[in-house]
C-alpha positions in Angstrom: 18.4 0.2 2.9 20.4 1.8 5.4 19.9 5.4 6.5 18.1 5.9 3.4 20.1 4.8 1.3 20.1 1.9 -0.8 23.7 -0.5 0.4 22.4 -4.2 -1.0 20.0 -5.3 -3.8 18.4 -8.9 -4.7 17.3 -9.6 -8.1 15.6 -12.7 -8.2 14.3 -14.0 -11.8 11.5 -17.3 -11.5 12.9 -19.5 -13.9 10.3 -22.9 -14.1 10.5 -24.2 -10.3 13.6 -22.4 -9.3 14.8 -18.5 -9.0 18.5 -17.0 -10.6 19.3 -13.8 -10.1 22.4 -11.7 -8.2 23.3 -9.8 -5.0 24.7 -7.0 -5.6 28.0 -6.5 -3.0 27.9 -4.7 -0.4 29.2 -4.1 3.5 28.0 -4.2 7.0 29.3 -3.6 10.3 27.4 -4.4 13.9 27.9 -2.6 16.7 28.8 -4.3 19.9 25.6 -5.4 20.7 25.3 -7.2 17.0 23.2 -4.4 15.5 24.1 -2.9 12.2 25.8 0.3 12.7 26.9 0.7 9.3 25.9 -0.2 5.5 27.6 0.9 2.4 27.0 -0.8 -1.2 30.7 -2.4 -2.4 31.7 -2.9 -6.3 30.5 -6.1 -8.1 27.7 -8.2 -7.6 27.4 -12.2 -6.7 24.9 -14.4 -8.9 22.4 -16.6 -7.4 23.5 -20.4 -8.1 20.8 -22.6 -5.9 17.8 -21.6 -4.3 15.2 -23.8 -2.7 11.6 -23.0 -0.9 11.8 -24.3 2.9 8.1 -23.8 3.7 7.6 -19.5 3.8 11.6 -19.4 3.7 13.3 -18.8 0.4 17.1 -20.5 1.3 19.3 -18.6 -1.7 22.9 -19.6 -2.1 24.6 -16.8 -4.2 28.7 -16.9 -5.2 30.7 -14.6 -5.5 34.4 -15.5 -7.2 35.6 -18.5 -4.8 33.3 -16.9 -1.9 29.7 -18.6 -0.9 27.2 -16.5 0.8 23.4 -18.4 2.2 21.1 -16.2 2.5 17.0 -16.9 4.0 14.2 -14.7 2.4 10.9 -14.9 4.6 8.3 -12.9 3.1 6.4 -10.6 5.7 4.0 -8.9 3.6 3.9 -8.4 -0.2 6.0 -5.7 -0.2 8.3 -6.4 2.6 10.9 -9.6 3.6 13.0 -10.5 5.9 16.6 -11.9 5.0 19.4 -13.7 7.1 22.8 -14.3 6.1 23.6 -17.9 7.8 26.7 -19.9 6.9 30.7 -20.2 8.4 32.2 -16.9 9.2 28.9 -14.9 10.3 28.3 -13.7 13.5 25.4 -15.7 15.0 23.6 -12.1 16.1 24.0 -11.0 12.7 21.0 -9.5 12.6 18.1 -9.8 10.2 17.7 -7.0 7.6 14.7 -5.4 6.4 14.0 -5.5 2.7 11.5 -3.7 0.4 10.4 -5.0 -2.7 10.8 -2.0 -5.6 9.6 -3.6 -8.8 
C-alpha cells in the first residue's frame, strides 16, 4: 500500500516444497533521495516462475511477457514482510516496501 491505497499485490500458493503464484503490475517512483514518492497499480499481472527459501528470505523470481523481476520477501511478523526488488535496471536505494498479509 501506498497512501492507502492498495498499488501491488503478491499471491503466493505452497505447492509441495516450492510457492507459484503472481504479482500483480504496478508502478513506483522515488524521490531524489530514493524514497517512494509515488505508487499506482498498472494493468496485468506477472506469474511467479522460481522461488527458493534463502534462510528467513523468500528470493521469488516472477515474469512478466519477456521481462524478469527478483524480488526478496523477509517475513517480520506474521502479518507483516518486507520485500526488495534486486536485479539489473533497479536503483540500488530502491527502497524496501512494506507489505501486509490480507488472507
Amino acid at each position: 500500500m501506498f497512501d492507502g491505497k492498495v498499488f501491488a499485490t503478491m499471491t503466493l500458493r505452497r505447492e509441495g516444497d516450492r510457492f507459484t503464484g503472481s504479482v500483480t503490475n504496478g508502478t513506483i517512483g522515488l524521490d531524489t533521495e530514493g524514497k517512494i514518492a509515488s505508487a499506482a497499480p498498472a494493468p496485468g499481472s506477472a506469474e511467479i516462475i522460481k522461488t527458493s527459501l534463502e534462510g528467513e528470505t523468500l528470493h521469488v523470481v516472477t515474469k512478466d511477457g519477456e521481462e524478469t523481476t527478483e524480488w526478496l520477501v523477509t517475513l517480520k511478523s506474521p502479518q507483516l514482510a518486507e520485500v526488495r526488488v534486486t536485479g539489473p535496471g533497479i536503483p540500488a536505494n530502491f527502497p524496501p516496501i512494506r507489505a501486509e498479509k490480507v488472507k
